[in-house]
C-alpha positions as CSV (number, residue, x, y, z in Angstrom):
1,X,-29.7,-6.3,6.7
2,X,-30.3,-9.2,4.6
3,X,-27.6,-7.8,2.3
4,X,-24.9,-7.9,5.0
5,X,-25.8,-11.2,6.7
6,X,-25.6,-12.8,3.7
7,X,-22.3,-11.4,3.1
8,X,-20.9,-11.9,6.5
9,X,-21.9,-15.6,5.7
10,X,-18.9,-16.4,3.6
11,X,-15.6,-17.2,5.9
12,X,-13.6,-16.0,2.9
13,X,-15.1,-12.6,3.0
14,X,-15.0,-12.0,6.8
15,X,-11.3,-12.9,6.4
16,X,-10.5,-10.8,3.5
17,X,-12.2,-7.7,5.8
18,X,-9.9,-8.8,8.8
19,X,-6.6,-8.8,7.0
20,X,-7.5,-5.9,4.2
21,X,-8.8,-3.4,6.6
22,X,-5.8,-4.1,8.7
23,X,-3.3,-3.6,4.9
24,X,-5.4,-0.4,4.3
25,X,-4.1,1.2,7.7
26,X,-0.8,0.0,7.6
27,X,-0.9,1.4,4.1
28,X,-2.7,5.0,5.1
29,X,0.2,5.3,8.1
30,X,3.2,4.3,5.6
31,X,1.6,6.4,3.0
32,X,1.8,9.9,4.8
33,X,5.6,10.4,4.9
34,X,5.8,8.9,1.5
35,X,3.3,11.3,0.1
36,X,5.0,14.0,1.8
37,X,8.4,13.7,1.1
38,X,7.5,12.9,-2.8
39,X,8.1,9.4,-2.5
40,X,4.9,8.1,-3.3
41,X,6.1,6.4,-6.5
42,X,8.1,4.3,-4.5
43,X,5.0,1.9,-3.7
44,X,4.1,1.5,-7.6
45,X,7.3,0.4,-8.3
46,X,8.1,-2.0,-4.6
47,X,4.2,-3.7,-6.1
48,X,6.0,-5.0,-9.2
49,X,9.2,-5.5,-7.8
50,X,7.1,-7.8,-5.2
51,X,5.1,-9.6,-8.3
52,X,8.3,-10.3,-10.2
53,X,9.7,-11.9,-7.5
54,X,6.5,-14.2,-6.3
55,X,6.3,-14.8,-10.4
56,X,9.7,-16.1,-10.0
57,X,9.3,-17.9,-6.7
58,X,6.4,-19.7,-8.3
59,X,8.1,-21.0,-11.3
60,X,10.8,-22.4,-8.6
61,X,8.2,-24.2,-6.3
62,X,9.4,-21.8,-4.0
63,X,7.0,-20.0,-1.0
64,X,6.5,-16.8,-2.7
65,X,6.3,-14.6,0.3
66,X,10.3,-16.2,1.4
67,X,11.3,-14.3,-2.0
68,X,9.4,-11.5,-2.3
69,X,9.9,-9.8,0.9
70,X,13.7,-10.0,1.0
71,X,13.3,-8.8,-2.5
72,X,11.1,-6.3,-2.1
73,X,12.5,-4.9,0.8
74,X,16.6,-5.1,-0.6
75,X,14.5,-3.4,-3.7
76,X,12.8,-0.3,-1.3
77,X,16.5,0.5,0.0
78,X,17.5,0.9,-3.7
79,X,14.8,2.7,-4.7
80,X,14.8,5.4,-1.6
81,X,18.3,5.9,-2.3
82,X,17.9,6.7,-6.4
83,X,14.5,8.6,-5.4
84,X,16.9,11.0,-2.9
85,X,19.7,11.7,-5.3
86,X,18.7,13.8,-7.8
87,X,21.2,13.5,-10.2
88,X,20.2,9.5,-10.7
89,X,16.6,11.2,-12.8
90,X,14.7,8.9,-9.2
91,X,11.8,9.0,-11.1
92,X,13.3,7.6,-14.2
93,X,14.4,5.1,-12.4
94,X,11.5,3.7,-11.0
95,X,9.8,3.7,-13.8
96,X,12.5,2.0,-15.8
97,X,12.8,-0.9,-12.2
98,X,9.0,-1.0,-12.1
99,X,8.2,-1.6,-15.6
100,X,11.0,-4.5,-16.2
101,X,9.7,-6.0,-12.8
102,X,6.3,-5.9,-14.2
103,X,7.1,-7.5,-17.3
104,X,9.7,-10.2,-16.3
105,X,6.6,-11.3,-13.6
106,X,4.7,-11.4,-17.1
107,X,6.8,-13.1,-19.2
108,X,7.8,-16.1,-16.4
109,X,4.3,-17.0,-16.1
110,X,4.0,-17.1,-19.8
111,X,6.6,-19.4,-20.0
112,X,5.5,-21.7,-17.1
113,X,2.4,-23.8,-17.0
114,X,0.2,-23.8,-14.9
115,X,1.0,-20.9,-12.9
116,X,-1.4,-18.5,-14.7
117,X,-3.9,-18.7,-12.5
118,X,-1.6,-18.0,-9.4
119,X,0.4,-15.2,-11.0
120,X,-3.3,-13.7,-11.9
121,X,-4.2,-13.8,-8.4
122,X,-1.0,-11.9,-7.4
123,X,-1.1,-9.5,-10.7
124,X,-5.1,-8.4,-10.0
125,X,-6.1,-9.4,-6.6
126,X,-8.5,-12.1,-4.8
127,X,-10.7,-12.0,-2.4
128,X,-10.9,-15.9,-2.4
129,X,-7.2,-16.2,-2.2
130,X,-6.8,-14.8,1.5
131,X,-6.6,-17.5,4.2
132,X,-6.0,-17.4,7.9
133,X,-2.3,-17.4,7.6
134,X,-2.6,-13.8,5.8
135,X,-5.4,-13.1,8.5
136,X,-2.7,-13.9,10.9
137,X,0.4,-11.9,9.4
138,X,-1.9,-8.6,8.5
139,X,-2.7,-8.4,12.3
140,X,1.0,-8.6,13.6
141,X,2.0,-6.2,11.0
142,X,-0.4,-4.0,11.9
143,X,0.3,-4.3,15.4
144,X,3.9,-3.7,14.3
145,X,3.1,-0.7,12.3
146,X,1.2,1.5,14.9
147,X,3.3,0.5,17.4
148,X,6.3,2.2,15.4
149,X,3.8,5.1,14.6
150,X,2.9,6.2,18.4
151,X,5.7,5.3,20.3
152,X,8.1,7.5,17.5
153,X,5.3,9.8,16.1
154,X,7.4,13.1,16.8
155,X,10.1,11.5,15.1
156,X,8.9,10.4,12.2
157,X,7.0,13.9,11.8
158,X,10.5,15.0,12.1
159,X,11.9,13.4,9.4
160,X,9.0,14.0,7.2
161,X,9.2,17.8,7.5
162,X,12.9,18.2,7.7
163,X,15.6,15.3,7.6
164,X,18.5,17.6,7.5
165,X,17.5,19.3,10.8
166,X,16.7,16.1,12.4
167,X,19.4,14.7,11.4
168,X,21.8,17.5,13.0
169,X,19.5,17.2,16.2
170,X,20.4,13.8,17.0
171,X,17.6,12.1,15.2
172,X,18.4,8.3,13.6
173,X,17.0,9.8,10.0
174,X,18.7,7.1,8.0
175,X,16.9,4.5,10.6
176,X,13.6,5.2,10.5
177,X,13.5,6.0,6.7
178,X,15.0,2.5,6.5
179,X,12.1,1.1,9.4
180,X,9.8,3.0,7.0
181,X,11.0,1.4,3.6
182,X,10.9,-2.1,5.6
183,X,7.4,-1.8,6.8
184,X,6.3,-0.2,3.0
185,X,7.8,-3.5,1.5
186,X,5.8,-5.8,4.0
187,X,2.5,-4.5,3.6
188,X,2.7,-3.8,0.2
189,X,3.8,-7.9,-0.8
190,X,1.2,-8.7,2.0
191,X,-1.5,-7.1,0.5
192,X,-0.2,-8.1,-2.8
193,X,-3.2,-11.0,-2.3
194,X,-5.9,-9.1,-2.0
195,X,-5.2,-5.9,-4.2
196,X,-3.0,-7.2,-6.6
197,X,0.4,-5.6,-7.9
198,X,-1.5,-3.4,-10.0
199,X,-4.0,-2.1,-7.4
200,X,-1.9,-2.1,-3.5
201,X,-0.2,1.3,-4.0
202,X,-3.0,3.0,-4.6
203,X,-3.8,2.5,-0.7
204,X,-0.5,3.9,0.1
205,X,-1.1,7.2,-2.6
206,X,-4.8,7.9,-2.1
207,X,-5.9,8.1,1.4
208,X,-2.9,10.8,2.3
209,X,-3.4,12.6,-0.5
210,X,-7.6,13.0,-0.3
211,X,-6.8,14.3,3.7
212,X,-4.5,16.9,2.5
213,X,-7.1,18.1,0.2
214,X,-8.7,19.4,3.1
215,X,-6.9,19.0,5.9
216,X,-3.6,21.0,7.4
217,X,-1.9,19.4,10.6
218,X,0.0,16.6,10.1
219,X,-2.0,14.8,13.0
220,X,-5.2,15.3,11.4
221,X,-4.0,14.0,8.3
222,X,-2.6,11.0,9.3
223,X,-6.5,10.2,11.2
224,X,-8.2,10.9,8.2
225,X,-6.1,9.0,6.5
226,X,-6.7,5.9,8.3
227,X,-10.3,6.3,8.8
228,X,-10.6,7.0,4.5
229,X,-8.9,3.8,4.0
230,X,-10.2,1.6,6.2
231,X,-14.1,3.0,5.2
232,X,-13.1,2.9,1.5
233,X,-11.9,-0.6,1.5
234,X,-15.4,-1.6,3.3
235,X,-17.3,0.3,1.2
236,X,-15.2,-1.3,-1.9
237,X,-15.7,-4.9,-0.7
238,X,-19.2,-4.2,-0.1
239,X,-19.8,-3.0,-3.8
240,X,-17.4,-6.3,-5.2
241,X,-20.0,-8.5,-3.4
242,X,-23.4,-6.5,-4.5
243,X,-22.4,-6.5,-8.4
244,X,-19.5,-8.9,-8.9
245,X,-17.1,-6.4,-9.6
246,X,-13.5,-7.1,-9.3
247,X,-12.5,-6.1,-5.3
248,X,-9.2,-4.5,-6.2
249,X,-10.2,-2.3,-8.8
250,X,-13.9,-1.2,-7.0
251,X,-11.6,-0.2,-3.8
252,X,-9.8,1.6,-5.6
253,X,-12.6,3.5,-7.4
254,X,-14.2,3.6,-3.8
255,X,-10.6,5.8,-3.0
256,X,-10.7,8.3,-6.2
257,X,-14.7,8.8,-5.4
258,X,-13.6,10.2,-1.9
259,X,-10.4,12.1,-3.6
260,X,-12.7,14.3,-6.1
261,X,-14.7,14.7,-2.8
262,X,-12.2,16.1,-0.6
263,X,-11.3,18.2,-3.3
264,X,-14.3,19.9,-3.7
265,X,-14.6,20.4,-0.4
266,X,-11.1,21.9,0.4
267,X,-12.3,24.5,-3.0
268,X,-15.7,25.1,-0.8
269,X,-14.0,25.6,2.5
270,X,-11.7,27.7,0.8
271,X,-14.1,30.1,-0.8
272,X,-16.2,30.4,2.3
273,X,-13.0,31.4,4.2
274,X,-12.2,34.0,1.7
């Protein structure tokens, strides 16, 4: 108890719980279709896309979340359609964006003073970097986001499962892929705060793919999902506070921890079954 009041004591980590938690669902929701149609390398590559373009929009004096999202989102079409023609070598691709994204971020705030500090910030995540006005965007987003999800949940299941057949049923496949994209890029340079470039898509990747481990349905995967980020990002800002650890890096640990979990118990579930 004295742990956590302690903790809750700090207005900079009550806010980064507010807006991170809120990230980590958007990012579980997003995730699931991503994961499942083999996208799921399209978040890697939006993250350094998005920390190019703030590294850029720093060196201009420019509001880095005015560049980076039109960016980032012009980038996520691009990338969905490279990653759905096969021909293109998608994955090739996004390596090849991702990696020259990454490295122009790099070299820009090489060549520009003072703006280490701020590009580190974006690059590896801070907790001490989140203020209200990210407090404020992560809850509309989120609002946003399972708004999209309930009111269009057959839909988007749809779409996930089978776009050709949705598509001849009537279905709006190239919307909601492009809704999906949208939302991916928003939470993804959103969250770019807290996580950093190097850390955010591993809350798109992880949480879907520990719930398949175990689960089946595609509505019990998408509530595990949620309830696996949102718990792992707690449990990884808890553990950043008690030893100083880095908060992007030790939610992400908190994330594998549960993945070799669910594995083991999809194996033991499987064997008792048998």
């Amino acid at each position: 108890m004295n742990f956590l009041s302690e903790m809750f004591s700090y207005a900079f980590i009550i806010r980064a719980l507010i807006a991170g938690s809120l990230i980590a669902l958007c990012s579980a929701l997003l995730g699931i279709p991503l994961v499942l149609k083999r996208y799921s390398m399209i978040g890697d590559g939006l993250s350094h896309v998005g920390f190019g373009s703030m590294a850029i929009a720093l060196a201009l004096n420019a509001s880095p979340l005015a560049i980076a999202i039109p960016v980032t989102i012009i980038a996520s079409f691009f990338l969905l359609k490279i990653s759905s023609n096969t021909k293109m070598k998608g994955d090739a691709s996004i390596a090849v964006i991702s990696t020259s994204s990454l490295a122009l971020g790099i070299m820009i705030s090489s060549m520009t003073s003072g703006l280490n500090t701020d590009v580190n910030a974006y690059l590896f995540g801070s907790v001490l970097s989140i203020d209200k006005t990210d407090v404020i965007t992560s809850v509309i987003l989120s609002i946003v986001v399972i708004a999209f999800f309930v009111l269009f949940y057959n839909q988007i299941f749809a779409v996930t499962f089978d776009e050709t057949f949705s598509s001849t049923s009537g279905t709006k496949t190239d919307l909601f892929n492009a809704l999906i994209a949208i939302f991916t890029s928003l939470t993804i340079v959103i969250g770019m705060r807290l996580m950093g470039a190097m850390m955010i898509s591993s809350l798109i990747i992880f949480p879907a793919l520990s719930s398949m481990r175990f689960f089946k349905s595609f509505r019990s995967v998408t509530i595990s999902s949620v309830i696996i980020s949102v718990v792992c990002f707690f449990a990884g800002i808890m553990m950043s506070f008690a030893f100083s650890s880095p908060a992007g890096a030790t939610i992400v640990i908190s994330n594998l921890v549960v993945f070799i979990g669910f594995i083991l118990a999809g194996k033991i579930r499987n064997r008792v079954a048998a």
